[in-house]
Rosetta silent file (secondary structure, phi, psi, omega in degrees, C-alpha in Angstrom):
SEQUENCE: XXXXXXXXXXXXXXXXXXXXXXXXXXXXXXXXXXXXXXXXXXXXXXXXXXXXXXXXXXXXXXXXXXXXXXXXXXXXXXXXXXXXXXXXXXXXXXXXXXXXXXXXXXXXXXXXXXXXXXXXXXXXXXXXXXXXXXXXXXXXXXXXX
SCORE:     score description
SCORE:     0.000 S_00000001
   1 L     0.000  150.472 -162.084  111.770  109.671   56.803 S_00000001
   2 L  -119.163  141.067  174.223  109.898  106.727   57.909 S_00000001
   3 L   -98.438  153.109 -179.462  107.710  105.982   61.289 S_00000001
   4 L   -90.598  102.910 -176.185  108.394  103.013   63.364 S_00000001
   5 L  -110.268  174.179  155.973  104.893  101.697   64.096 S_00000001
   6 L  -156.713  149.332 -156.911  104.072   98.316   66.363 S_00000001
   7 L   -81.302  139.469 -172.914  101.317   96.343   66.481 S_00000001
   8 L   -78.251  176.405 -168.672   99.543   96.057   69.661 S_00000001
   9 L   -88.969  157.911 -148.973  100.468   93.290   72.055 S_00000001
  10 L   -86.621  136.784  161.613   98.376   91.000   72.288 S_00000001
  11 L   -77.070  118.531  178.631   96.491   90.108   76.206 S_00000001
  12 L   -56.420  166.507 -177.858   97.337   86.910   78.074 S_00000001
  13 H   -49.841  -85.886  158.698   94.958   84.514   79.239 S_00000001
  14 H   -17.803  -49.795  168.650   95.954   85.829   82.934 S_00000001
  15 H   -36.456  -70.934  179.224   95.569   89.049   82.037 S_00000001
  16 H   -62.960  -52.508 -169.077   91.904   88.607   81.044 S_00000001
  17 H   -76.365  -39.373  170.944   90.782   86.583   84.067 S_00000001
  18 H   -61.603  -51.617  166.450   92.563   89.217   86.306 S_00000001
  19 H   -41.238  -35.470 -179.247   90.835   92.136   84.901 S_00000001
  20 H  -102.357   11.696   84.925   87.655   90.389   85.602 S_00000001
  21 H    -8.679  -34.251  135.323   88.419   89.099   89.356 S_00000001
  22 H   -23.375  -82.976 -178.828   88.934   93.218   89.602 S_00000001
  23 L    89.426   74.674  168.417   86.021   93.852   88.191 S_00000001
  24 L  -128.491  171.598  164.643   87.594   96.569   86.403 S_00000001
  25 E  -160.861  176.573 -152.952   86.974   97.484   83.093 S_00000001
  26 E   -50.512  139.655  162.035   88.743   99.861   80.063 S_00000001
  27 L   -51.064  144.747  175.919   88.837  103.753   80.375 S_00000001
  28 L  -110.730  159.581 -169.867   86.621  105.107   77.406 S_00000001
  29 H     7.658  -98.431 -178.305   87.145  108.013   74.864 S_00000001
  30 H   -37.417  -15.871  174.168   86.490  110.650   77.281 S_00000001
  31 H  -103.062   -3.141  173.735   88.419  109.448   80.379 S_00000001
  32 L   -45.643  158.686  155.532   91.545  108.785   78.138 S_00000001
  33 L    99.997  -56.323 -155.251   94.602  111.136   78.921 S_00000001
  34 L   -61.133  172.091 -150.894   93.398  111.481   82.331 S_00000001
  35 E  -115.428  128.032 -139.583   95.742  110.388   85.448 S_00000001
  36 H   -72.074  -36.656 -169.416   94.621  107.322   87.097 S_00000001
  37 H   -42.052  -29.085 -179.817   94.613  109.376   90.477 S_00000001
  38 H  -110.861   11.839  147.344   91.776  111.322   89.091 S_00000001
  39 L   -84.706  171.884 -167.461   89.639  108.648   87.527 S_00000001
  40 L   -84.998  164.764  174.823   87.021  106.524   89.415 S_00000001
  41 L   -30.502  157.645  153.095   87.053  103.372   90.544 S_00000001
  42 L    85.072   16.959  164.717   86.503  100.027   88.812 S_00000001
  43 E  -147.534  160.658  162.742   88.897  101.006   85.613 S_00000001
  44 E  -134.234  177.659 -170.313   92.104  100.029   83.975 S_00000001
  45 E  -157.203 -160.247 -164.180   94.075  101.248   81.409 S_00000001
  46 E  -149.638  131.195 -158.627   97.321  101.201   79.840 S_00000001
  47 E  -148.882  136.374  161.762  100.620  103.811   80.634 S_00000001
  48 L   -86.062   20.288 -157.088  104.065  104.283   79.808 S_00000001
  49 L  -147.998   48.797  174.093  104.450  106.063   83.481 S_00000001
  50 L   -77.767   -4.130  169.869  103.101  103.128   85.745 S_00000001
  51 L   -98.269   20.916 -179.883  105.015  104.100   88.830 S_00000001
  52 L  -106.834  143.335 -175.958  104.115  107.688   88.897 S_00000001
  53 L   -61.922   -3.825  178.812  101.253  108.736   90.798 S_00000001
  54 L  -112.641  -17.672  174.445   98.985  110.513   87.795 S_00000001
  55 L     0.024  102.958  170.793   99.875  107.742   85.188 S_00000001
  56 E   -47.598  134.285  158.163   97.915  108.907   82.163 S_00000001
  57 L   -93.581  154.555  168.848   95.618  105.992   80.962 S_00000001
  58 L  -155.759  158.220 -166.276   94.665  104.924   77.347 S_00000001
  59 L  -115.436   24.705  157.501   92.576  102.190   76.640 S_00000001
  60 L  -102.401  112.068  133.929   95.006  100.837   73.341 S_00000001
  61 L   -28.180   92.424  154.804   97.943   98.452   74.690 S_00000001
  62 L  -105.265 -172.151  170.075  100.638   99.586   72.754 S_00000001
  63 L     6.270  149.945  138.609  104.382   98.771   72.568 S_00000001
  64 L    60.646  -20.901 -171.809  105.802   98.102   75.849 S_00000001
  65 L   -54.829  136.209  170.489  102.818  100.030   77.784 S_00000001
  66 E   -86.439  135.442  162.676  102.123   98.809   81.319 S_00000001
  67 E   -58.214  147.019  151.741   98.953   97.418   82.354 S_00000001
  68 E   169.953  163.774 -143.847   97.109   98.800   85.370 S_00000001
  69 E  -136.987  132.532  155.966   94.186   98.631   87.161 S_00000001
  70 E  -125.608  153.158 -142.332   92.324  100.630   89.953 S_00000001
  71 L  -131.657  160.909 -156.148   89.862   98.968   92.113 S_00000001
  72 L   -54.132  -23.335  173.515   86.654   99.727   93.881 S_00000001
  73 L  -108.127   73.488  128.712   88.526  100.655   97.240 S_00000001
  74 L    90.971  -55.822  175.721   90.623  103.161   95.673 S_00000001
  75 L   -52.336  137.759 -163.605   94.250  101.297   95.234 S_00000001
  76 E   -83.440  132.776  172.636   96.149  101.566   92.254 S_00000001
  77 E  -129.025  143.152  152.571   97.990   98.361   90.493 S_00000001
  78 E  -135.455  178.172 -148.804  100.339   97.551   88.298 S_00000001
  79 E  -103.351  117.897  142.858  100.489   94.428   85.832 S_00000001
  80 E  -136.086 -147.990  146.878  103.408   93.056   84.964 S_00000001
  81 E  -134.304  179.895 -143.166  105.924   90.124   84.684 S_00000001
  82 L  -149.435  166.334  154.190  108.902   88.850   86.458 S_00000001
  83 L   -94.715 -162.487 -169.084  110.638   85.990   86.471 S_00000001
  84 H   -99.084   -7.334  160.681  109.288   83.601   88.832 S_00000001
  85 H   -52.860  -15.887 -161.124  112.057   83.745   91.238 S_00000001
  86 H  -108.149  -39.704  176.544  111.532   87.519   91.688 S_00000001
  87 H   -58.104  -42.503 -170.310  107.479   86.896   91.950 S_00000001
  88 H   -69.606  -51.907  174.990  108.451   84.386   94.795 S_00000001
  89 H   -59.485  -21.652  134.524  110.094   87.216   96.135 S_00000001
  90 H   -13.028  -42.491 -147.339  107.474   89.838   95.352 S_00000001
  91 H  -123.177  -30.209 -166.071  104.795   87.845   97.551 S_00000001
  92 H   -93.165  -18.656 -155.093  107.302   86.341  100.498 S_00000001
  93 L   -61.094  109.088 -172.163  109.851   89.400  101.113 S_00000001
  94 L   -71.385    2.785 -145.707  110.572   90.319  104.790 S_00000001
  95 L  -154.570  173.520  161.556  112.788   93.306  103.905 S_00000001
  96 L   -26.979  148.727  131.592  112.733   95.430  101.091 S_00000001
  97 E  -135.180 -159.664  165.589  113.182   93.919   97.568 S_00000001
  98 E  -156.031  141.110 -170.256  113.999   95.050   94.088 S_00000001
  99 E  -126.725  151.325  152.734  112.899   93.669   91.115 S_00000001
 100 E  -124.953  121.507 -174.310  112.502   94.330   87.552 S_00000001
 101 E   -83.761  143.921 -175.634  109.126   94.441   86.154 S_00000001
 102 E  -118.884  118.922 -138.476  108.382   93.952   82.289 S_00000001
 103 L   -90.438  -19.014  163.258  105.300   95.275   80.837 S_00000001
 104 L  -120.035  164.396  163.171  105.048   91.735   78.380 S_00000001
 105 L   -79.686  167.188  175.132  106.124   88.383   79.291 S_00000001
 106 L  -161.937 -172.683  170.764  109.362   86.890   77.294 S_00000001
 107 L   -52.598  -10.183  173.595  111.553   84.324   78.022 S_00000001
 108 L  -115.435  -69.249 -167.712  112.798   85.169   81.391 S_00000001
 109 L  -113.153  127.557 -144.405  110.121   86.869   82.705 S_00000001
 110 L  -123.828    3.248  177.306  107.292   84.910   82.330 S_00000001
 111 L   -78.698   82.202 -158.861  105.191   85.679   85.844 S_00000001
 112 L   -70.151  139.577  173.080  102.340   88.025   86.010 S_00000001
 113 E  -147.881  156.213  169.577  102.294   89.708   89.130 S_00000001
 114 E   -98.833  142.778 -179.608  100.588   92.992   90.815 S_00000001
 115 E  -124.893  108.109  166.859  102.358   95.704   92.531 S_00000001
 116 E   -76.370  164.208 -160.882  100.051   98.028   94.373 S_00000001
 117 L   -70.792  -53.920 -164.350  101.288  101.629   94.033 S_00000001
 118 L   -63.801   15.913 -175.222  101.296  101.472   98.159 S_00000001
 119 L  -108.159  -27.737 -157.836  104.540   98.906   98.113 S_00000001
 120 E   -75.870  163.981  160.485  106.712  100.859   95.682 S_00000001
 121 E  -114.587  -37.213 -172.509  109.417  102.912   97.533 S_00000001
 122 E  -123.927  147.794  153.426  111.886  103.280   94.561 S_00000001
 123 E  -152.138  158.447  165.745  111.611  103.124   90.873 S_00000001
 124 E  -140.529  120.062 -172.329  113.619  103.855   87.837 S_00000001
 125 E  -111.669  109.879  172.535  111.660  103.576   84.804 S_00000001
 126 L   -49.129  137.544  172.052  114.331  103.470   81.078 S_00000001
 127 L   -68.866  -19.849  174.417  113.893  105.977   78.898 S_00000001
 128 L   -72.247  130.103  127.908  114.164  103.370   75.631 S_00000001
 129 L    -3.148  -48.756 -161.937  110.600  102.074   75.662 S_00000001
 130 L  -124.379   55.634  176.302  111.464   98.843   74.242 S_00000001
 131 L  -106.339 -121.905 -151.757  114.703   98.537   77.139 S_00000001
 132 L  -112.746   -6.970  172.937  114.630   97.157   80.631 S_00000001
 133 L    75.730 -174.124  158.350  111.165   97.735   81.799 S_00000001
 134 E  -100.114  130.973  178.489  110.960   99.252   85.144 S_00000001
 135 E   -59.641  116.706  164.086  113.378   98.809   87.955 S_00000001
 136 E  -152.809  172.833 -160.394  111.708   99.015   91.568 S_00000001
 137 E  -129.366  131.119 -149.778  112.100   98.744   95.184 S_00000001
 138 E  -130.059  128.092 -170.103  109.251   97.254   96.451 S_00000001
 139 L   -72.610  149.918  159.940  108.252   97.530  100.556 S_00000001
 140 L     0.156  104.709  163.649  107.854   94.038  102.596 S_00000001
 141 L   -29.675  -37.959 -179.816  105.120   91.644  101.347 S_00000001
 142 L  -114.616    7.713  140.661  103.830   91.785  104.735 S_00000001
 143 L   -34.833  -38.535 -167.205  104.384   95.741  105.655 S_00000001
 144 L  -115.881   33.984  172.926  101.967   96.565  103.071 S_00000001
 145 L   -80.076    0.000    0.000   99.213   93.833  104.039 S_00000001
């Protein structure tokens, strides 16, 4: 029987410039595994469980893996893309929204955006990997200001 392997994805420009406008920078060896809740400020990493509140980190991008970053006053984010209709709703939304975030850009969604942790309300994250990305219900833009 044969393993399925894939090569990691590669980091956008955006990507790179966000991470440093953070000021975060990768988990190492020893903080791998660990659950962002219990590592320190100042790091990102990479999870297939970005809406859960322990989201393991690892500091390889693989497959599908969500970016996310936590920053010197304690709040957790995560990286993804959107399309840009759903980012304008992301940053304007008086009510609730829902969205679906994609852990790479493609062809639809092609918008990096941040979700702090403190916005989500809802989520449904697919169990295929390489599906739908995760589904969430995201509080007001200006509720969580």
């Amino acid at each position: 029987m044969s393993r399925v392997t894939y090569a990691n994805i590669a980091t956008t420009a955006e990507q790179g410039q966000l991470r440093e406008a953070h000021r975060v920078r990768l988990v190492t060896a020893a903080e791998e595994g660990t659950g962002i809740d219990r590592l320190p400020t100042g790091v990102y990493g990479f999870t297939y469980a970005p809406a859960t509140p322990n989201a393991p980190l690892f500091s390889d991008r693989r497959f599908r893996c969500f970016e996310m970053h936590k920053l010197s006053d304690g709040d957790v984010l995560i990286i993804g893309f959107v399309t840009r209709d759903a980012a304008l709703q992301l940053s304007t939304a008086s009510d609730t929204a829902r969205l679906r975030l994609m852990p790479d850009p493609d062809a639809s969604n092609d918008t990096l955006v941040v979700v702090s942790h403190s916005r989500l309300k809802v989520h449904q994250q697919f169990s295929a990997p390489n599906e739908q990305g995760l589904e969430i219900t995201v509080a007001p833009a200006l509720e969580s200001a």
